[in-house]
Every structure is written in C-alpha cells, then in structure tokens.
C-alpha positions in Angstrom: -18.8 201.5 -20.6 -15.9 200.8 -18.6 -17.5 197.5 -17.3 -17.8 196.2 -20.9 -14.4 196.7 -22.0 -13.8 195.0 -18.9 -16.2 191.7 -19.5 -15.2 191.4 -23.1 -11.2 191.8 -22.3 -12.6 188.9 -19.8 -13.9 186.9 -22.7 -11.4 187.8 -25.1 -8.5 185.9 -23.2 -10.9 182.7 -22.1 -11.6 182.6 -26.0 -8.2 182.7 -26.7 -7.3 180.2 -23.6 -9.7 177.8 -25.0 -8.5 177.7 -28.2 -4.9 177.5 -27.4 -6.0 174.2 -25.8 -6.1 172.5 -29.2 -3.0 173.8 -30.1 -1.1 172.7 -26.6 -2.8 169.1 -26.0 -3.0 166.4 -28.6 -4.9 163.7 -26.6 -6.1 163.9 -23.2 -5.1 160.7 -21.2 -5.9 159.3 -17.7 -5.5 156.0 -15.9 -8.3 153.7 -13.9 -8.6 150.9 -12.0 -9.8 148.1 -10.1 -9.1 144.9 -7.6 -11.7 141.9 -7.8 -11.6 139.2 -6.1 -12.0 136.5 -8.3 -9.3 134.4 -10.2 -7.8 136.1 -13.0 -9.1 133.4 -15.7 -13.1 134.1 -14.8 -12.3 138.0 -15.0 -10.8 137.8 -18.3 -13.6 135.6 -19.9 -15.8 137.7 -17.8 -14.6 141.1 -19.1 -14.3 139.5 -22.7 -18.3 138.6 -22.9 -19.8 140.7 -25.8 -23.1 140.0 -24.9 -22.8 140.3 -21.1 -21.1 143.7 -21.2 -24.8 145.1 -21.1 -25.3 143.8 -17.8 -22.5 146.2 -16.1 -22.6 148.9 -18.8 -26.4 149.7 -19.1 -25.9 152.4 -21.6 -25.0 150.1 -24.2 -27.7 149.2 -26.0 -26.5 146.8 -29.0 -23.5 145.0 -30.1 -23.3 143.8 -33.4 -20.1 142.3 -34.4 -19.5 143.8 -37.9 -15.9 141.3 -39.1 -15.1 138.8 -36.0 -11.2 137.5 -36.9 -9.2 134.4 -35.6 -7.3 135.3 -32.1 -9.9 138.2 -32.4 -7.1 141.4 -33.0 -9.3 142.9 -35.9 -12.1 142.1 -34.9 -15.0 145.2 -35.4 -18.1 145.4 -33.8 -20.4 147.7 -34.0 -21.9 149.7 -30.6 -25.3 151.6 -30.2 -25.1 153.5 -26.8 -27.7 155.4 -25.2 -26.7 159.1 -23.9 -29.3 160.4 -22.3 -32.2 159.3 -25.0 -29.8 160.2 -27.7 -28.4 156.9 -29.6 -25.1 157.1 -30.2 -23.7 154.6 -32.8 -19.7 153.8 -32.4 -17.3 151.2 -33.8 -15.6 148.8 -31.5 -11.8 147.3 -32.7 -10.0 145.2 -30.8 -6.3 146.1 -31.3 -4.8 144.0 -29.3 -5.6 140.5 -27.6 -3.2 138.9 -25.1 -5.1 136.0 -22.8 -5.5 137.1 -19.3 -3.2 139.7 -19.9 -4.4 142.5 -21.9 -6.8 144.3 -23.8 -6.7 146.9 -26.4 -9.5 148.6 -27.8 -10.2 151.8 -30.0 -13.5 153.5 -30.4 -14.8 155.5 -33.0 -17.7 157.6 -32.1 -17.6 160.4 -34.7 -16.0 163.3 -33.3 -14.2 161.2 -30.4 -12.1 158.5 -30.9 -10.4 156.8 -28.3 -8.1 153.8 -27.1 -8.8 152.0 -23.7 -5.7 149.6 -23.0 -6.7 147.4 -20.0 -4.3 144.9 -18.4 -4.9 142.5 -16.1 -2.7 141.1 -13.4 -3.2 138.9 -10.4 -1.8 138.5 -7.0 -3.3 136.3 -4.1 -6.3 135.2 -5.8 -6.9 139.2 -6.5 -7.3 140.3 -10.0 -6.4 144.2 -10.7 -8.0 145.3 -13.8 -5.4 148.9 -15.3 -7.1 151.0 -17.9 -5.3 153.3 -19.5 -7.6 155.8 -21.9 -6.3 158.1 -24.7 -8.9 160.2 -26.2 -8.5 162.6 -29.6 -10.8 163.9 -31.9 -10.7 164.6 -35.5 -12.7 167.9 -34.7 -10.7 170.9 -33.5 -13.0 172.2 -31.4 -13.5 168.9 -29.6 -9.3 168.7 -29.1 -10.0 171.8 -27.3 -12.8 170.8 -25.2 -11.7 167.2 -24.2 -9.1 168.5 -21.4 -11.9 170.1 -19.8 -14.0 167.2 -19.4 -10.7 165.0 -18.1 -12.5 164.3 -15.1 -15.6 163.4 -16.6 -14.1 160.5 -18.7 -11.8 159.2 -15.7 -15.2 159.5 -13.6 -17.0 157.1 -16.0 -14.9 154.5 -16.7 -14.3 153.9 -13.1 -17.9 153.8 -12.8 -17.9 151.4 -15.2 -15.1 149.2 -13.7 -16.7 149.4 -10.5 -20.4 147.9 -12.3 -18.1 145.1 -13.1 -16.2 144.2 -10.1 -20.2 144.0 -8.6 -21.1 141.5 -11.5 -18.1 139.6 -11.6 -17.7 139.4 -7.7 -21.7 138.3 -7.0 
C-alpha cells in the first residue's frame, strides 16, 4: 500500500511538471547551422529550388505552390511529407525574401506551426547557412510536449542542412 501512494505521489508531480510546461514555455526555439563550400549565389538559388528540395529532404513528397507572388514574400505552397508511412500535409509561406541574404519561412502542420529563419553569409568562398527555428502549437498539450522533443527538432534540421551541404557541394 505504501508503494502505491509512493508511485502515484511519483506521477502526480510529473503530471503536474508536464503540464506546467505549457504554462512556463511559449515556443521552443533552437539554432542550426552549416558551412558549404560553394559561392554564396549557387547556395542561395540552390536552397531556393522548390522542386529540388526533394533531393536533400527525401521525406517531402510534393510541393504544390498554392498562390506564387512577385518577389515571392507571400508566396504559399503547399507540402505533403511522409512520416513514417503517415502523410502529413503542411502549408509552406514565405515570410520573408532577401537575395542571398535571408530566408523566412512559416509552416503550418496542424497542431505545429513553426518559423525557420535562415540567413546566409559568406566568407572566403565559404557560404554559412544560420537557421533559427521557433516552434508553437495551437494545441495545449503539444505546448507542453514540444520542449521535450527540443533535441529532436534541432537533430533534424541539421540533418537536413547537412543533406544539403552533400547536394550542393557534389
């Protein structure tokens, strides 16, 4: 008897540790990034290839532009990702657009949405590629959960800027 009073006093304050996360963290953000050696110009047109984006992130599975705008800020696309056999269908906007210089993105893929801000910089005929990634969620109980999986994220997208320094660079 003791041992459950134990156990569910155990529970009782993760519960209430894992809610409290909601409350406590807003977004979770992290940072990534990557050095390719090519010129800056060929990384940005690169980088900015709807259709070749496939190539070095081979969970996306379609891209089909849903409003394209002059100077492209506005611009909506529309993303089907697979996750693990599961299609996942997302929204794509491009927030901001800045020639060789930066990137702004937000994604809406129902209970997650998130803004990946990459800027580009060169220095010696080396191109470093910064992502910075804010993620939120409408959902409460996915506010609570995203500071958990912090790693995970950070984990990816490095993964994913890694695919493309190995495209761009070949």
């Amino acid at each position: 008897m003791k041992a459950i009073k134990i156990i569910s006093g155990i529970v009782t304050v993760l519960v209430i540790i894992f809610f409290s996360t909601g409350l406590l963290v807003k977004e979770t953000t992290y940072q990534v990034k990557v050095e390719i050696h090519k010129p800056l110009q060929e990384v940005f047109l690169a980088f900015n290839d709807q259709q070749k984006m496939m190539e070095w992130m081979p969970e996306v599975k379609a891209i089909e532009p849903i409003s394209v705008k002059p100077g492209k800020v506005g611009s909506e696309y529309k993303m089907t990702v697979d996750n693990k056999g599961q299609a996942i269908v997302m929204t794509k906007k491009v927030m901001a657009f800045v020639p060789n210089k930066k990137v702004t993105l937000f994604f809406d893929a129902d209970d997650m949405l998130k803004t990946d801000d990459y800027s580009f910089s060169a220095q010696n005929g080396v191109t470093t590629i910064v992502k910075e990634s804010v993620c939120k969620s409408d959902s409460y109980i996915m506010s609570c959960m995203f500071p958990y999986f912090k790693s995970v994220f950070k984990e990816i997208d490095q993964k994913y800027l890694n695919n493309f320094k190995v495209y761009v660079e070949k």
